[in-house]
BAPA-165239 format. One record per residue (C-alpha): x, y, z. Coordinates in pm, whole numbers, plus 32768, in hexadecimal, padded with zeros to 4 digits. Example, Ala and Ser with C-alpha at 12.3 -4.5 7.8 and 13.67 -1.06 7.14 Angstrom:
2
84CE7E3E830C 85577F9682CA 
REM end
This chain:
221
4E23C17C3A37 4D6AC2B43A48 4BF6C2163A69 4B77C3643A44 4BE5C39338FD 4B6CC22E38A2 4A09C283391B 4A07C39D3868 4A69C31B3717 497AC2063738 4855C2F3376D 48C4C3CA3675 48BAC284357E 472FC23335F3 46F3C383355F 46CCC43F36A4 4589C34F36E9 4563C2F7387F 44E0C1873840 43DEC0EF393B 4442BFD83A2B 446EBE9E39BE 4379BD9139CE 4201BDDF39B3 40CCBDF13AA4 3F56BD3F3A8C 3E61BE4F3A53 3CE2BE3B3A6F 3BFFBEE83A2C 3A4ABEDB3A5B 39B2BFD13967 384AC03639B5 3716C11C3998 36DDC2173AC7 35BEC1553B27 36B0C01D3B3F 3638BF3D39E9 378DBEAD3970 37DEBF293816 3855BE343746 3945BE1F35E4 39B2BF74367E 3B0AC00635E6 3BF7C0213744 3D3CC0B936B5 3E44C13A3787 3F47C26936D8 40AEC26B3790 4107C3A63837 4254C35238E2 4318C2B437B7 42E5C2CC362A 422EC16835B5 42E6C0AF34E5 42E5C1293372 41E3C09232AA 426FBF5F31D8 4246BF4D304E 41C9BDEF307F 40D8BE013179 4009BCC4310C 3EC2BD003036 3D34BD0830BD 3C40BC80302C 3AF4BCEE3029 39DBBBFB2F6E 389BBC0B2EE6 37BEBAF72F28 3639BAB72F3A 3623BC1E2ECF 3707BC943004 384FBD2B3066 38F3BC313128 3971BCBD3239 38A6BDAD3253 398EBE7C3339 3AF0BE5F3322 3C11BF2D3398 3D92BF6A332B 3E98C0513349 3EE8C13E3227 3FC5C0B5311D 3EEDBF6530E2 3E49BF002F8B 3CFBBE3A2F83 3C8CBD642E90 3B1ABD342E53 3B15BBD72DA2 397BBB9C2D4E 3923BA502DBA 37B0BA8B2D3E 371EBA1A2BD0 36A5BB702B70 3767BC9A2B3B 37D3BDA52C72 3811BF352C39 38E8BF712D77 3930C0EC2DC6 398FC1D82EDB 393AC35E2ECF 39CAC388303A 3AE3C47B306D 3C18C38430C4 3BBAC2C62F6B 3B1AC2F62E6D 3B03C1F92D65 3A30C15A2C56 3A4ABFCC2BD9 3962BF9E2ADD 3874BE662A9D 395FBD242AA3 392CBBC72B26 3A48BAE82BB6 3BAABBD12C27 3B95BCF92BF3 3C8EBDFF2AE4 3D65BE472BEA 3D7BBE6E2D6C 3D46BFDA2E22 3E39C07C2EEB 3DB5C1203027 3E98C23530B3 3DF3C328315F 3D45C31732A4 3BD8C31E32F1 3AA0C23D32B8 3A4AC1CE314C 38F8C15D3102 38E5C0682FE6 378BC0252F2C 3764BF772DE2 36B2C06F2CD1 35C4BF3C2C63 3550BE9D2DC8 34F6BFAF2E8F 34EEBEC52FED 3655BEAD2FD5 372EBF3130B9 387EBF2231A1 3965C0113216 3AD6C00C3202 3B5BC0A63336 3CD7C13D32F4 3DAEC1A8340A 3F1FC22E344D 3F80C1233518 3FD2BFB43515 3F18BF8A367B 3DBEBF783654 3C96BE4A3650 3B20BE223615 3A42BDDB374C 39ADBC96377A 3859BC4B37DB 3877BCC13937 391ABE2F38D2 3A6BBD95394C 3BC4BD7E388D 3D1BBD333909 3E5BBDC93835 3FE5BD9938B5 4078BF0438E4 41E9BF583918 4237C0643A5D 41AAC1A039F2 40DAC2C739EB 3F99C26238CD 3E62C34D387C 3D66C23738AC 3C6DC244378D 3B0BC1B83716 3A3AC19835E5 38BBC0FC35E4 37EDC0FF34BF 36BEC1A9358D 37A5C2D535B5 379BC3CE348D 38FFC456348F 3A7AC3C634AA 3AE7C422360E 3BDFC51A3626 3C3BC5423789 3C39C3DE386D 3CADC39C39B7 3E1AC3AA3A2A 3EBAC29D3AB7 4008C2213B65 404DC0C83B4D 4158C01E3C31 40D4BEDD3C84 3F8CBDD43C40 3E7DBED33C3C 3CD7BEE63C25 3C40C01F3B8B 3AA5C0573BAA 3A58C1593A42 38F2C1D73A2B 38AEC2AA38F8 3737C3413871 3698C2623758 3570C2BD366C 3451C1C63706 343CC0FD35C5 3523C0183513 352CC06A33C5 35ADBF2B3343 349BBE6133AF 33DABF803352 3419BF6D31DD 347CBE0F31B0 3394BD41328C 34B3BC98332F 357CBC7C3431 3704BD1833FC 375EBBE634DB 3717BAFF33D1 3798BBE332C1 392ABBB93356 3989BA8B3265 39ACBA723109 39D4B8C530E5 
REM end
């Protein structure tokens, strides 16, 4: 048997893709400001380098995103590019829920209950949502490339399984203005710990507008 041949056919037939080791690896990683204050419901995303991720499926399952007690609930939530929300209003009065940001842009006008229809997000980047009747509130959507990624907890820390492989090791916090563009590079081969410190405005602007904590703003029921 020429095994050669055989190797060759069967790369040829993965589409000329080198795919990553099998099995996957614990990742960790502590997100904080420079002056060490852990930053928490922090994006951590982490875009493959080595291998092409695996093609976005038509059915990745819905999100929702509520509105209750006059809030966005969560108030930050992240996904990767190719998932529809729904914005179901669990409130008695009627919610105007919009986006002006660049990766969407959309407009649902006053309703009460489900709303029309759901949204398709699929484009990268933060949205910021606000509803044109409450001004207090708001939530970001945060959309991403990538099926690896997790929000921070409390203590600035999330945990993700990664397959072998190169990654550009990302973050997002809502006291940063922009959508990061460059990241950290990474190699993963085994159960590894990563320390990220990234510059923050020195005010929350959730809490800021709303009053509240985001902590309490992550669950809809």
């Amino acid at each position: 048997m020429n095994l050669k041949g055989v190797f060759l056919c069967f790369w040829v037939a993965l589409g000329g893709l080198w795919l990553p080791y099998a099995g996957a690896h614990t990742v960790s990683v502590t997100l904080t400001s420079p002056d060490g204050t852990p930053l928490d419901h922090s994006a951590v995303f982490f875009e493959p380098l080595s291998f092409k991720a695996k093609a976005v499926s038509k059915d990745l399952p819905a999100v929702v995103i509520a509105q209750k007690r006059q809030m966005f609930l969560p108030a930050i939530t992240v996904l990767q590019t190719g998932t529809r929300v729904e914005f179901p209003n669990l409130d008695t009065v009627r919610h105007h829920v919009y986006s002006f940001s660049e990766a969407k842009t959309f407009d649902i006008k006053l309703y009460l209950g489900q709303a029309p229809s759901s949204e398709l997000f699929d484009r990268s980047g933060v949205v910021a949502l606000g509803c044109n009747i409450h001004d207090t509130m708001i939530a970001w959507v945060v959309v991403v490339d990538t099926p690896y990624f997790a929000l921070t907890d409390k203590s600035g820390s999330v945990t993700v399984d990664l397959p072998t492989g190169d990654y550009q090791l990302k973050v997002w916090d809502r006291r940063q203005i922009d959508f990061p563009n460059g990241g950290q590079r990474i190699t993963v081969t085994k159960n590894q710990t990563f320390a990220v410190s990234t510059e923050v405005l020195d005010f929350d602007p959730y809490t800021d507008v709303t009053g509240e904590s985001v902590d309490h703003m992550q669950t809809p029921y």
